[in-house]
N, C-alpha and C positions, 0 to 999 in steps of 0.2 A: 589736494587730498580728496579722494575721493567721498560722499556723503552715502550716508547709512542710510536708506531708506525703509520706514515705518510704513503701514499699514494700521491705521487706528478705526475699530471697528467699536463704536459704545453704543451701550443699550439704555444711553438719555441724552438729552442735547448739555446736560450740564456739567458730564463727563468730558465730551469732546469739545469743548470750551477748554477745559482748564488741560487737557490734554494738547489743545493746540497752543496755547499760550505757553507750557511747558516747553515744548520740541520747538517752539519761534524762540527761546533762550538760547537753543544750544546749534553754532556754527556747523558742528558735521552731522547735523541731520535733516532731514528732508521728509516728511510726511504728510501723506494724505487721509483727512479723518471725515468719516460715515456715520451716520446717526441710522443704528438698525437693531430692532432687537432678535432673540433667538429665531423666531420665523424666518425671517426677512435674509438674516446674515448668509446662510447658504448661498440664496440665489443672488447676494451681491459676490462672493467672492469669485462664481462662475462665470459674472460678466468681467469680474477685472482681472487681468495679468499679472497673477500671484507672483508668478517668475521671475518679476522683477523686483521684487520687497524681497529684502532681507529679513523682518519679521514680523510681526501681527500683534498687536496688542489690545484685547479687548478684558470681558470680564464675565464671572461666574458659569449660568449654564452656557451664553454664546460663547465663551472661551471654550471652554470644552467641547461641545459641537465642533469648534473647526480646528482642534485639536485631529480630531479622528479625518478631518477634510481636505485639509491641506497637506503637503509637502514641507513649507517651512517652519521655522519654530512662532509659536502661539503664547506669549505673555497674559496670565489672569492676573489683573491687577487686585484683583482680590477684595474682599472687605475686612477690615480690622474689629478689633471690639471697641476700640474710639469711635468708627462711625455707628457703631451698633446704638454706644452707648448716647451719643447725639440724635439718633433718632427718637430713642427712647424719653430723653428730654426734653425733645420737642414736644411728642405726644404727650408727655405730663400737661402741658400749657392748659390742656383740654379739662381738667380736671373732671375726669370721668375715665370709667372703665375702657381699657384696650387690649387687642390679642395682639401677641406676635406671629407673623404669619411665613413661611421660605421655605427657600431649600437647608439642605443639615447645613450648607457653608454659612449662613446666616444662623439658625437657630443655635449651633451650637455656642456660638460667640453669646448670644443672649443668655440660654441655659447659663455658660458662665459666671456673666456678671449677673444675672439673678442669686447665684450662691454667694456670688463675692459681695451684692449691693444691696442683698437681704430684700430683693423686688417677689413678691409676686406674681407677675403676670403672668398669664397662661400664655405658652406657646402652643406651635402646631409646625410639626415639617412636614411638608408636602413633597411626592415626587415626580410630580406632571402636574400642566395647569387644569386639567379636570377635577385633581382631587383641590386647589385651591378655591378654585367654583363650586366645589358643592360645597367646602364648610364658610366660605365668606357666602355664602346664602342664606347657612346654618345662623349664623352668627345676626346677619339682619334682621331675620325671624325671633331670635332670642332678643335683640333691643339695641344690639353691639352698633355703636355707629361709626367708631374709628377704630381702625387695623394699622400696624407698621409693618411694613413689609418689602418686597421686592419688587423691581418692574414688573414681572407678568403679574403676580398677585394684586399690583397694585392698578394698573392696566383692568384686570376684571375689575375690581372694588369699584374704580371711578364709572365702571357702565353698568352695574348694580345699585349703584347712588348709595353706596361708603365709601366716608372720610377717608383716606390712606397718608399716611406719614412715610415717604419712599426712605430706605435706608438706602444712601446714594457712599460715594468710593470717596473721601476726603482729599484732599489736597496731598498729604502724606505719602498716602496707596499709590496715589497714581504717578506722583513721582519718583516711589520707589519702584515702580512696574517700569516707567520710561530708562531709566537706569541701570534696569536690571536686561530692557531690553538691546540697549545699547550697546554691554556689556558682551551678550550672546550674540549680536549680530556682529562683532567684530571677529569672536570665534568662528562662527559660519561662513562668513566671508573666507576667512583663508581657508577653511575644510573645503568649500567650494568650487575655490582654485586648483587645491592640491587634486580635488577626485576629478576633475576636468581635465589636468597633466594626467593621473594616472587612465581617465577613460580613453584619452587621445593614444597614451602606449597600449592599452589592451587592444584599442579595435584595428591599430596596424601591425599588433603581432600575429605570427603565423599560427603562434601555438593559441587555440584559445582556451579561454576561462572565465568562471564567473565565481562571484567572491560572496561569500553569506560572512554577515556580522553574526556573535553569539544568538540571537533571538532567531535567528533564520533568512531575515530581510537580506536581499539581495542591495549588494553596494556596487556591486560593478557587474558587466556582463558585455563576451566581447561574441558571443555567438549570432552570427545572421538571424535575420527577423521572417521566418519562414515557416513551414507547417511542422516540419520534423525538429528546427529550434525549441517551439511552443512545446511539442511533445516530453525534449528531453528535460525543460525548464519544471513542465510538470513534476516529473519524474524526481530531479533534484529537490526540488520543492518540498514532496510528499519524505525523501528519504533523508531529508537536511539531517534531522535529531541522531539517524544512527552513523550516519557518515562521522558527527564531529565527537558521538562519543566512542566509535572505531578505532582499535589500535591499527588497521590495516593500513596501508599508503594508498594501494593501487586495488579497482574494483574493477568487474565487469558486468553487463549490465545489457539482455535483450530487451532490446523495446519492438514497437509492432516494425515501426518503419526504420531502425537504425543497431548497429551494436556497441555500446560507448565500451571505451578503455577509461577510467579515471584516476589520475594521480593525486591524493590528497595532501592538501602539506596546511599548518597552522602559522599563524606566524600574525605580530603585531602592525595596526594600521592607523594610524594618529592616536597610538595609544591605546587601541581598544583591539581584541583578539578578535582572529577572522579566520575563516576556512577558503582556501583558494582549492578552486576545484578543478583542475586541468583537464579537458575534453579531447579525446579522440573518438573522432566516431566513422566506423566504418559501416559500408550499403552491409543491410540488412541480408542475412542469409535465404536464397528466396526458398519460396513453398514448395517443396517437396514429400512426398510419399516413403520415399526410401531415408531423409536425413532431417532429425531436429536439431534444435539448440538449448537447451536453456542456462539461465542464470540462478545463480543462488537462491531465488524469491520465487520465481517461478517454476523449481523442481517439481517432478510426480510427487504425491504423497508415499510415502515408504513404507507399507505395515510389513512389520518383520515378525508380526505376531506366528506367521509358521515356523518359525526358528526356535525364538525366545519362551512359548510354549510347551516345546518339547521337553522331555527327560531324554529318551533315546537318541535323540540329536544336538544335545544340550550345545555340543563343543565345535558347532557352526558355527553359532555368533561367536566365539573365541577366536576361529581360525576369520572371518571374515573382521573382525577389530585389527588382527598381527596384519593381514593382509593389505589391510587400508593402510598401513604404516609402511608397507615398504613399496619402494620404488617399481618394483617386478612388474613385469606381465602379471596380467589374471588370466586363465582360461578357464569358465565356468562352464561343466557339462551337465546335463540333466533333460529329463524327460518334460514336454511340453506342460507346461502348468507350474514350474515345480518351484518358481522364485527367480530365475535367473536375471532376470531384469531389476528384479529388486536389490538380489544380491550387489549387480555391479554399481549400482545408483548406492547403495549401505556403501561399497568401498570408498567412491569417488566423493559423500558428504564428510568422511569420518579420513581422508586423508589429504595430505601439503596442498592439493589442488581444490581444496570445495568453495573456496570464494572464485576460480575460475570457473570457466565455461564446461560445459557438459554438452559433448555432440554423440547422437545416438546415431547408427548408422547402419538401418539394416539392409544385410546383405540381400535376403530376401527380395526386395523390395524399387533396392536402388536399380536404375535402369543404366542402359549403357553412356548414354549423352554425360548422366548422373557420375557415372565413372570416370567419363573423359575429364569434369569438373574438377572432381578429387584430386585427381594425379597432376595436374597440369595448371590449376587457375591460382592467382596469388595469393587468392582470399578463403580458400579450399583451407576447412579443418586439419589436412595433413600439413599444411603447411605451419602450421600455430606450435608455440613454444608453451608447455606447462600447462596443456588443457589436459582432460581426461575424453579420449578416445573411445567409445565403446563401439565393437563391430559387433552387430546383432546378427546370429545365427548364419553364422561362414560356411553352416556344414551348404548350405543353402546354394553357394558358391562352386562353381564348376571348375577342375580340376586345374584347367588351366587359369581359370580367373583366378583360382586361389592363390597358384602358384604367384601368379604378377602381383597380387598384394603383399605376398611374404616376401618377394623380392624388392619391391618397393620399401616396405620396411628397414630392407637392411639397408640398401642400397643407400636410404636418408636418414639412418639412425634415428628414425621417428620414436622407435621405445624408447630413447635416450633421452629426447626435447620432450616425450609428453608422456603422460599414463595411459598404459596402453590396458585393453579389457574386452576379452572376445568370449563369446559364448555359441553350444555349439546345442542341439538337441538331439539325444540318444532315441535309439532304436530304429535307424534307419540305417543300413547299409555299414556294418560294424567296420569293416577293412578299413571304408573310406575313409569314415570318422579317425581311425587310430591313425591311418596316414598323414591326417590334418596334423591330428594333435600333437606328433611325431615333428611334422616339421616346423610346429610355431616352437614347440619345446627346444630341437637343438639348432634354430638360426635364432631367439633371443632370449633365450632362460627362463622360460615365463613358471609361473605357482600353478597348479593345476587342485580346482575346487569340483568335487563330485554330491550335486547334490541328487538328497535320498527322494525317492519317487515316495507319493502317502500311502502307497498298501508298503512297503518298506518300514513303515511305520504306521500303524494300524493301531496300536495302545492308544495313541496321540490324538485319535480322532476325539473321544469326549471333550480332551482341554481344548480344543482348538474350535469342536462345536461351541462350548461356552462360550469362547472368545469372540466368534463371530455373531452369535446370539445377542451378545453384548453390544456390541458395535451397532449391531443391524435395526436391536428393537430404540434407538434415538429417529433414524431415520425415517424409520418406516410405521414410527408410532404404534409399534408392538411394547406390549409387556409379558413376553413369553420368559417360562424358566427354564426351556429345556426339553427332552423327548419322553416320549415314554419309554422303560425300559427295552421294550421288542422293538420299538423304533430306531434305538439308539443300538441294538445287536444289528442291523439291517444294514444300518449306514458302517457300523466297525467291520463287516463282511465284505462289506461292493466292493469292486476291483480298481474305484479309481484313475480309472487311465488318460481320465485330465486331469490328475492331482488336484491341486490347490485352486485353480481356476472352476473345476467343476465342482470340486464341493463348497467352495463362495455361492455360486451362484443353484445349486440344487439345495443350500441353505436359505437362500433369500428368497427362492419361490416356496418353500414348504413354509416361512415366515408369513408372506402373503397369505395364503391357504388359510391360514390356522385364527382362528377366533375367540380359542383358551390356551390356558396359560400353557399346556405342553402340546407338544408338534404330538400328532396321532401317528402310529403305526400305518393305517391304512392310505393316509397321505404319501408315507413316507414310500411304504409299498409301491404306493402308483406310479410316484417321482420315479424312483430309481427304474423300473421297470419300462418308463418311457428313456430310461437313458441306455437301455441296452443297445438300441438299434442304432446306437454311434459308439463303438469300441477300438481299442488299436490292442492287438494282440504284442507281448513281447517279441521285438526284435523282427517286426513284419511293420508294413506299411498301415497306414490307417485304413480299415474295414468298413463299410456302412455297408449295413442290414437293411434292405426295403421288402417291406410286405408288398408282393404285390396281389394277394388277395385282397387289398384293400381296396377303395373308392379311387379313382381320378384326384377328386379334391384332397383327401390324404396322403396319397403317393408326392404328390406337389407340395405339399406340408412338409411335409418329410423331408425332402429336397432341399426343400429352403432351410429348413432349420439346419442340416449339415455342412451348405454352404457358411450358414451365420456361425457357426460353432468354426470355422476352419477362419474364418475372417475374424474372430473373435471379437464378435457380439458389432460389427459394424454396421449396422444398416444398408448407409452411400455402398460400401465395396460388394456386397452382398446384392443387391438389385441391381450393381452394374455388371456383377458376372452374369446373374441368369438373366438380364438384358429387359429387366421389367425397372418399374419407377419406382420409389420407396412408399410411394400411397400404393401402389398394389401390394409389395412386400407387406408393409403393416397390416392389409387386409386380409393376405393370405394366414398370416400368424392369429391375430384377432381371432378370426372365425372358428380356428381349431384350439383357442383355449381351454381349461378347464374350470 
C-alpha cells in the first residue's frame, strides 16, 4: 500500500516534535517536518517539491499564507480554546497583570472564555506583526512585563525583553489536524488519478477543450501551449461567468489572431459541476479594406436615436423589429448618411443570428484578388451557415460583377444557409439602381426597406439636435442646452445632403465652438455656410464647389476637406489619395481652422 505523504510545516519546534511522534504512529504515512515560521515558510516550500506531498499541515497565519501558495491541500491545525485556556493559566503563575496579544483566530477563543470564566484580561487583535510591535512596546512603557500570545507576537516580545507565555497547538489539535489530513489526502489521491486518466484523454483527443469548475478555475485544458492558445485561454478566462450562466450551447467569438466556434455543454465531474468548453478554432479572417468581422462583444455601437426620435418616421423601428424576425433578404436603399449601416447591424442584433458572426462586406471597397477569396476559398464568409451577410453598397458594383454575385447566390442557395442584407445608396443613376433592386427581388424574395433622407424630415431636426446635444455634451465636457431660436430655424432650413452623418458632425463642431449654454446663430451661420461648397444635388452626382478666387493654401484646404468628407472622416485613406502623409493632412486642416 501505497503511503500518504505529509509535508509538516510548524511555526515552533514543539509542534513538529509532537507532530512527528504522531505520523511515526501510523504505518501508511510518511512525513517530512520543518520548523519555519510565516516568513520563512514561502521560501521553504519553493525549494521543495510540493508535487510530491499529498498535503501540508501546518498552522494559523503560515497555514493560510500557503493556502493562497501551493497547489495541494493545506491542513491549519488550529488552536482550540483549551490551548487558549492553558496558556492563560500558565500566565496566572505570574501573579501579576497580562494582555492577551494575536490574530482574531486566537483572541476570539480568549474573548470567549473571558465571558465564560468571568477573566478580565485585556485583549488586543492585531493584523500584521507591525501593529503587534508598536503595542508590545506600548505595553512595556505602561509596566506590562508579561503578554500571551502567538509566535510572531511572541518572537517580537522576547527581543523587546517581554515575558511571553506562547499559546502553542495541544496535543489534541494536532492530532486532529493529522487526521483530518490523512483523511483528505486519501480523497486527493484518487481525484489525482482520475484528472491524470482524464488529462491523458483530453490531450490525445482531436476535439479539444478545457473544463472550468463553478468558481471559473480551469481543471483541464487539452489546447497546445502556444501564443494564439494563451490568447484564447485569456479570452475564456475573462468570459467564464457569462458562458456558464448562458442558455446558448454554441458561440462564436473573433479574437485578434484566431476565430473560435464554441460548443458549451455542463455536466458533473467527481461530483462537482463543470463547464466543458469545446474549441474550434479557425486562422483568423485576414486584414482587409473591403471585409470585416465581428462577434457579439465586439459589434459597432448602434445609435438608432435617428429612428426612435422621430414622429414622422416613427414606424421604422417597427418595420426594422418585424424585419429582424424574418428569415428574408433585406435591401436597404437610402441616401449617403441616412443610417443604412446601422439599420442592417439593428436587424442582424435583434434577429435568430446575433450571437453569430457579422461579416460587413463592402462592395465598394473589396478588390478583385478579395473577390476571388469570396467565391472560391473554404473559409470565405459565403461559405458559412447562419451568419448574417451584409453587402455594403452594391450599387457600387459593376453590372457585370453584380450579376456574378446574384448568380452566385442562387446558384449556393446562400440566402437560404445565411441572413442575407444588402444596401444600395440612392441618387445616382436611377435605372441602374432599379435594375439591381429588380434582380435581388425576383431571384431571392428579398424585404425592401426605404429609408427617409433628413430634409424628408425636417420637423425632426429639434429632437434629434437634443438628442445629440445630449450624448455629445458627456464627451466633450459641454453643458450646452440647445440653439438659439434663429440658430435652430438655420439648421431646420439647410438642405442636408449628408443627412445624419453631416448633421452629427456640424453638431459637434458648433459644440466645440460654443462656451454658453446655447449654440449662437452666428456660429451656426458660419458652419453651415462652410458646408455649402460640398453638396450633392437630387438625383446628380456629388458637386464640389471651389472658390477659385481664393489663396493657393485654401483651394488646397478645400481639397482636402472633400476628399475627407468622401472617405468619411479617415485620415490614412484621405492622404493616401492626395498622395501626401498624414502629418501634412493634419497640418493642412490645423491651419485653416476656425
Amino acid at each position: 500500500m501505497q503511503k500518504i505523504k505529509i509535508l509538516g510545516i510548524s511555526p515552533y519546534k514543539g509542534m513538529d516534535e509532537i507532530l512527528q511522534e504522531l505520523a511515526g504512529e501510523q504505518d501508511n504515512v510518511d512525513m517530512d517536518g520543518y520548523v519555519a515560521d510565516r516568513e520563512c515558510a514561502l521560501e521553504l516550500v519553493d525549494r521543495l517539491p510540493t508535487e510530491n506531498y499529498d498535503v501540508i499541515i501546518s498552522r494559523g497565519g503560515t497555514a493560510t499564507l500557503l493556502k493562497k501558495h501551493v497547489d495541494i491541500p493545506v491542513i491549519d491545525s488550529g488552536i482550540s480554546s483549551l490551548d487558549v485556556l492553558r496558556a492563560i493559566k500558565l500566565a496566572q503563575n505570574f501573579s501579576e497583570d497580562f494582555w492577551i496579544i494575536g490574530y482574531e483566530n486566537i483572541t476570539t477563543h480568549a474573548k470567549l472564555l473571558g465571558e465564560l470564566m468571568e477573566y478580565s484580561i485585556p485583549i488586543f487583535t492585531i493584523e500584521n506583526a507591525a501593529q503587534a510591535e508598536a503595542k508590545l512596546t506600548e505595553l512595556k512603557e505602561e509596566g506590562i512585563r508579561i503578554v500571551v500570545c502567538d509566535v510572531i507576537a511572541s518572537q517580537i516580545a522576547s527581543r523587546i525583553g517581554l515575558n511571553s507565555v506562547l499559546i502553542s497547538s495541544g496535543y489534541e489539535s494536532i492530532q486532529g489536524a493529522l487526521k483530518q489530513a490523512v483523511d483528505l489526502a486519501g480523497v486527493y489521491a484518487s481525484y489525482r488519478k482520475d484528472a491524470g486518466q482524464l488529462s491523458a484523454a483530453f490531450m490525445n483527443s482531436p476535439l479539444k477543450c478545457v473544463v472550468f469548475d463553478s468558481s471559473g478555475t480551469i481543471v483541464q485544458n487539452s489546447l497546445r501551449q502556444d501564443d494564439a492558445s494563451h490568447e484564447i485561454i485569456r479570452y475564456l478566462e475573462h468570459s467564464f461567468r457569462a458562458m456558464w450562466e448562458s442558455e446558448e450551447t454554441d458561440v462564436e467569438k473573433k479574437l485578434e489572431t484566431a476565430v473560435l466556434n464554441l460548443h458549451l455543454h455542463k455536466q458533473y465531474l467527481k461530483g462537482r459541476p463543470c463547464l466543458f468548453v469545446y474549441v474550434s478554432v479557425l486562422p483568423s479572417f485576414r486584414k482587409s479594406n473591403g471585409i470585416e468581422i465581428y462577434s457579439r462583444e465586439d459589434m459597432p455601437e448602434k445609435d438608432m436615436g435617428y429612428y426612435s426620435s422621430s414622429h414622422s418616421v416613427g414606424n421604422i423601428m417597427e418595420i426594422l423589429d418585424k424585419y429582424s424576425q424574418s428569415g428574408s433578404p433585406v435591401v436597404i436603399i437610402g441616401e449617403e448618411g441616412t443610417g443604412k449601416d446601422r439599420a442592417a447591424l439593428y436587424i442582424h442584433t435583434r434577429g435568430n443570428e446575433q450571437n453569430r458572426l457579422y461579416y460587413l462586406m463592402d462592395c465598394g471597397r473589396i478588390t478583385e484578388k478579395e473577390w476571388s477569396f469570396l467565391y472560391h476559398h473554404s473559409e470565405s464568409p459565403l461559405m458559412k451557415v447562419k451568419h448574417t451577410l451584409y453587402f455594403k453598397q452594391i450599387n457600387a458594383l459593376s453590372q457585370e460583377d453584380f450579376s456574378t454575385l446574384i448568380q452566385f447566390i442562387k446558384d449556393t442557395c446562400l440566402w437560404k444557409r445565411n441572413r442575407l442584407i444588402f444596401s444600395l445608396v440612392s441618387c445616382t443613376e436611377t435605372s441602374r439602381q432599379e435594375s439591381k433592386i429588380t434582380a435581388v427581388f425576383n431571384s431571392i424574395s428579398s424585404l425592401l426597406l426605404k429609408l427617409p433622407a433628413l430634409r424628408e424630415r425636417a420637423d425632426d431636426i429639434p429632437r434629434l439636435a437634443t438628442l445629440y446635444i445630449n450624448q455629445l455634451n458627456t464627451s466633450l465636457k459641454r453643458q450646452i442646452v440647445g440653439f438659439e431660436p434663429k440658430a435652430l430655424t438655420a439648421m431646420h432650413n439647410f438642405r442636408w445632403y449628408g443627412n445624419l452623418s453631416q448633421f452629427k458632425r456640424v453638431i459637434r463642431e458648433l459644440m466645440l465652438l460654443t462656451t454658453s449654454s446655447y449654440i449662437s446663430y452666428e456660429n451656426t451661420r458660419r458652419i453651415l455656410h462652410q458646408e455649402t461648397f460640398f453638396h450633392t444635388d437630387e438625383g446628380t452626382e456629388s458637386v464640389y464647389h471651389l472658390n477659385i478666387g481664393n489663396t493657393l493654401d485654401d483651394i488646397t484646404c478645400d481639397i482636402a476637406r472633400m476628399v475627407l468628407k468622401q472617405e468619411n472622416g479617415s485620415h490614412t485613406r484621405t492622404a493616401r489619395r492626395l498622395g501626401i502623409s498624414r502629418t501634412t493632412l493634419w497640418r493642412i486642416l490645423k491651419s485653416h481652422e476656425q
